[in-house]
C-alpha positions, 0 to 999 in steps of 0.5 A: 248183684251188689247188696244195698243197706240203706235207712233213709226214704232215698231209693238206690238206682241200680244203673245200667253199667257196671263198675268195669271197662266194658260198663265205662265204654257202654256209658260214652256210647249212650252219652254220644247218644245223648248228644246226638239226640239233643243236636238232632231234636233240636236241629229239627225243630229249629228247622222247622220254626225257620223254613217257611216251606215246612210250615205244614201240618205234618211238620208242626206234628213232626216239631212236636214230636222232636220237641218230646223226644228232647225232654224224654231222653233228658229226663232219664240219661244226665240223671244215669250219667251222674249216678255213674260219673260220681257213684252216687246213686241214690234218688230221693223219693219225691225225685223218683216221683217227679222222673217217673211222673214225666217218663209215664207223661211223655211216653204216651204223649209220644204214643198219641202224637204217632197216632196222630201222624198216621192221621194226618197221612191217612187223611193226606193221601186217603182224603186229599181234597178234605185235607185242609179242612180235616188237618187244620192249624187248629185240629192240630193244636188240639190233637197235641194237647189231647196227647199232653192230657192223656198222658198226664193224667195217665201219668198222675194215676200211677204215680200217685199209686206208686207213691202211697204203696208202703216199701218193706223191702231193698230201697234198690231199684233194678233199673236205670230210672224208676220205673214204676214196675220195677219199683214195686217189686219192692212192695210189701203188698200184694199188687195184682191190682196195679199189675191190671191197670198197668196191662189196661193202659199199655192197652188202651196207650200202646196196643190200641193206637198201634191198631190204628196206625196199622190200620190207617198205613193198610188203607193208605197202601192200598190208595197208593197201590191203586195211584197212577203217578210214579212220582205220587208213589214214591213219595207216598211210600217214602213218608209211609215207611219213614213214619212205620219204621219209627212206631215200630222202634218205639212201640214194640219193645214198650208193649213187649215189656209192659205186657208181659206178666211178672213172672216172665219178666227179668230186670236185665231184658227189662233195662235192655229193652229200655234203652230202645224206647228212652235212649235209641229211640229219641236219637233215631228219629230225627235221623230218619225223619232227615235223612229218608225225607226229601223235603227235609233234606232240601230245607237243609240245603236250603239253610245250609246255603242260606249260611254260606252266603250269609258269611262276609 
């Protein structure tokens, strides 16, 4: 590794490439990535505010979580982008501050608003004569505040910890973003005490939640296996798998990483399994939500034909 010697308060991000043929290629593959992830969130939630047909709870839900994968990708890649195009890669303090505040808020906003899109399919298929009343406009909004909340006060605690604890050590960080575990390695204290309240909110913001889904999507198969319409069955299976195939690309590598003590972690494992959950992740959904969901799908055609006869 590369030896930083640097005097200001500016931290150093270490990045994710290396200066080399394969780091060059590495980076136009995350960057398409990224392109794709911005047209793809954005395509949904355009798509969604325009067809009337989708104007459903679950697709509100689903418009929000497009919405936060947009600004959690563009909060860690332009900044890795640049550090890499211009070899510049120091990040001010208070900038370290301000990404790993979003990053913190954003990833658990994530997490709360998968557990309530299992909610919304437990009640939906569970419940579907309560539905109305369980999943309102209303139920909905507050269920994606709550997510806003939580996450920004969660956020807020350990940032502001991360902020006030004294830097003895290299200012360069072994990460693509500031991670606020990666940023204590630098410490000159001994932070056992974070260390805790790190395994408390990966707990209570990723383990818990992950029960819940898990829980809720066994009652929900159950129901559906006990279902006699053929058709009812598919389409529940169909919203079912799309929806667990996306909390588990998102979950298990987050509680993989935070969970696990430091001693048995590396920063290179730590950076890969990064990319899962701020990169792949936020690209991934859209083409899941759109490619395995008939309704989607149609609202495309729908559109697509809207625009063709559209033209003079």
């Amino acid at each position: 590794m590369e030896t930083y010697n640097w005097t200001s308060n500016d931290f150093i991000l270490i990045g994710l490439f290396s200066p080399s043929i394969i780091g060059l290629f590495l980076f136009i593959f995350i960057v398409l990535i990224f392109l794709m992830a911005l047209f793809g969130n954005l395509s949904m939630i355009l798509l969604i505010f325009l067809d009337t047909h989708l104007h459903t709870p679950m697709y509100f839900l689903l418009s929000q979580l497009s919405f936060i994968d947009l600004n959690y990708i563009s909060t860690i890649v332009p900044k890795m982008a640049s550090n890499f195009l211009f070899g510049n890669k120091s990040i001010s303090f208070i900038g370290c501050g301000i990404q790993s505040f979003f990053f913190l808020t954003l990833a658990v906003a994530e997490a709360l608003l998968l557990t309530s899109m299992a909610y919304d399919r437990y009640v939906a298929i569970c419940f579907p004569l309560h539905y109305p009343i369980r999943i309102s406009r209303r139920v909905c909004v507050l269920m994606i505040i709550g997510s806003w909340i939580m996450g920004s006060i969660n956020s807020c605690a350990h940032t502001t910890y991360a902020l006030h604890i004294p830097y003895c050590r290299s200012r360069a960080i072994n990460h693509f973003f500031c991670d606020v575990p990666a940023m204590l390695t630098l410490a000159c204290i001994d932070t056992w005490v974070y260390e805790y309240t790190v395994f408390v909110s990966t707990t209570l913001f990723l383990v818990l939640p992950f029960i819940v889904i898990a829980c809720s999507y066994g009652r929900v198969l159950f129901t559906v296996y006990r279902m006699n319409s053929a058709e009812g069955k598919k389409k529940a299976y169909s919203t079912c798998s799309t929806h667990l195939t996306v909390v588990t690309f998102y979950y298990a590598p987050f509680v993989y990483t935070y969970l696990r003590p430091r001693s048995l972690r590396s920063p290179t494992e730590d950076k890969a399994l990064a990319v899962f959950y701020t990169v792949l992740t936020p690209m991934l959904n859209p083409l899941i939500y759109s490619l395995r969901n008939k309704e989607v799908m149609e609202a495309l055609r729908r559109m697509a034909g809207n625009l063709t006869s559209s033209r003079p």
